[in-house]
C-alpha positions, 0 to 999 in steps of 0.5 A: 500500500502507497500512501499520498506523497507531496509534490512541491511544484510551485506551479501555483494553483491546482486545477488545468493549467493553460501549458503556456510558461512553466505552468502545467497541464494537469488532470487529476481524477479517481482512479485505482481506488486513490486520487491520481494527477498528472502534470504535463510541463511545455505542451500546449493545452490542447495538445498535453490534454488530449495524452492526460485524456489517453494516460487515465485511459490507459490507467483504467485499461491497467485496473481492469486487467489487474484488479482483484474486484474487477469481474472479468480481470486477469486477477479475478478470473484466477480467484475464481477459476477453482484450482483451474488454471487460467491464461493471462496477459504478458503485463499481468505476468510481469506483475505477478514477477515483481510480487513473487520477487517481493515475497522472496527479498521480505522471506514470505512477508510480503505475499501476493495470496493474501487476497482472502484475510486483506477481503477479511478486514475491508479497509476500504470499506464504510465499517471496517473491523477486526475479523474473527480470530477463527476466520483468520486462522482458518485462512491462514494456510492457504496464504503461500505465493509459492504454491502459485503454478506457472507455466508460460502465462498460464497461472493456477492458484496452488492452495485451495482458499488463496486468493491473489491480491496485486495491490502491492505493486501494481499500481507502481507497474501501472505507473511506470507504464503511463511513464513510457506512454506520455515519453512515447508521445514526446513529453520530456517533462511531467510529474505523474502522482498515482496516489502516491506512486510518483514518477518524474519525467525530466526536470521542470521546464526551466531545468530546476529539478522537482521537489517531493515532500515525504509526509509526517506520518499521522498528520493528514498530509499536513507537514512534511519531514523534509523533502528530495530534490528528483529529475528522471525519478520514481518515488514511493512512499508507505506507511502504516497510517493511512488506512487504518481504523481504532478498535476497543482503543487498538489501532489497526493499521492495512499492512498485514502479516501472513504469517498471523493475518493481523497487522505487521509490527516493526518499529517503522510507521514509513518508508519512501524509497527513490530510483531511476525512473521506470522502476515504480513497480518495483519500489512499490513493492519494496517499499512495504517490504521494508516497512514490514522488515524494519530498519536494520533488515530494511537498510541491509536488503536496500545494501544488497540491492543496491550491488545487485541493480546498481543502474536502478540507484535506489535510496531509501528514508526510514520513519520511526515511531518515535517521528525520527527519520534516517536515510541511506547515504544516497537519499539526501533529504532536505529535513523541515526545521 
């Protein structure tokens, strides 16, 4: 789960721009069950609105085929075929990849199957609650993305009762994929927000890099603990404190654990991590994946990534919940005094 990151444009007023100057043709609409805005710098009006028009097509085409809730997705025909298996498209498989890889780096915390337990709590629904501890326990085995079967794009569920959920990383995927559709259009600069998800093509018109603020955590997107500076670059945020809600004075939060089915527990309330544009698929997942490790296993899996993927230069920033932040060496966060 990504939570709303700030995006610091200094563009004046939200709302269409008219594309003259350094003001932005923007769009912003819900979409993937957040609010999403798209930002297109130095095209004229006509021009960036009709790409902004095709972006949150494209976005709805990625949600049809990847959602669990969707009849008729790739996802949802895999959750109710019975065991059967079920063909899929080349971009489903990808995502299903990135998931599988997440749940290998996290060592089974982060798992794709968890569908039927994340359906269990409904955190985005009116009236959440703490499901029955039976209902959960009795989930519970059927929650391994190892059992899942592959052959070619032919995808079968392994354990009666899972449920795959892509959540974690799809809307990075999706993200990464409106980046290459506005480049593919010629947009050399624009700031694409998917609740969250943000993903920088180029730098601002006059050359000054984009600014991103990451959130104080439980401060309803109220203050920011610092900021980065990014051109070229994908950043995502995830935190503990946006879908949450209070229970007999307990307080229960989305990211959940398949080993208990309840909440996860370390002592980090938010993680943001950067890299090289076109790897918000990838950063989507692994940044819950360190949110659910915590900082020390957090900073020595973003280490070995680092060595293993050199050219993704990924950086991470930590929130504690005693509201203290750290970074990796190359994150350079500008902290708010």
């Amino acid at each position: 789960m990504v939570i709303m990151a700030f995006v610091i444009t200094g563009c004046g007023p939200s709302g269409n721009g008219s594309g003259s100057g350094d003001e932005p043709v923007s769009k912003t609409g819900f979409c993937l069950n957040t609010t999403c805005d798209i930002k297109i710098y130095g095209m004229d009006q006509a021009g960036a609105q009709k790409l902004l028009d095709g972006a949150f097509d494209l976005m709805t085409e990625y949600e049809n085929m990847l959602s669990k809730t969707v009849e008729g997705s790739d996802v949802y025909k895999i959750n109710h075929a019975d065991g059967a298996p079920v063909q899929v498209s080349d971009d489903t498989m990808n995502v299903l990849t990135i998931g599988m890889q997440m749940g290998d780096y996290s060592g089974g915390l982060f798992d794709i199957t968890i569908g039927a337990i994340t359906d269990m709590w409904d955190f985005t629904g009116d009236n959440p609650k703490v499901p029955d501890d039976a209902d959960i326990k009795a989930a519970l085995p059927a929650v391994d993305y190892k059992k899942l079967k592959i052959n070619g794009n032919e995808v079968t569920l392994g354990s009666t009762g899972a449920q795959l959920d892509l959540g974690g990383v799809a809307k990075g995927y999706i993200a990464d994929k409106v980046t290459e559709y506005l480049e593919s259009e010629g947009v050399t600069s624009a700031l694409i927000n998917l609740g969250g998800n943000v993903v920088t093509i180029g730098s601002k018109p006059d050359g000054a890099p984009f600014v991103i603020g990451i959130e104080r955590p439980y401060s309803d997107r109220t203050e920011i603990v610092g900021t980065i500076s990014v051109t070229d670059t994908t950043v995502v945020t995830s935190g503990i404190y946006e879908r949450k809600f209070e229970e007999d004075g307990v307080l229960y939060h989305h990211v959940l654990d398949p080993r208990t089915g309840y909440p996860s527990d370390s002592e980090l309330e938010s993680v943001t991590i950067r890299a090289a544009k076109g790897n918000s698929g990838f950063c989507d997942g692994l940044s819950t994946v360190c949110l659910m490790l915590g900082e020390k296993d957090a900073k020595e899996l973003i280490a070995m990534l680092q060595d293993e993927y050199p050219d993704m230069h990924l950086e991470a920033s930590f929130i504690n919940k005693d509201d203290q932040l750290s970074e990796t060496d190359g994150m350079d966060v500008t902290k708010t005094k």
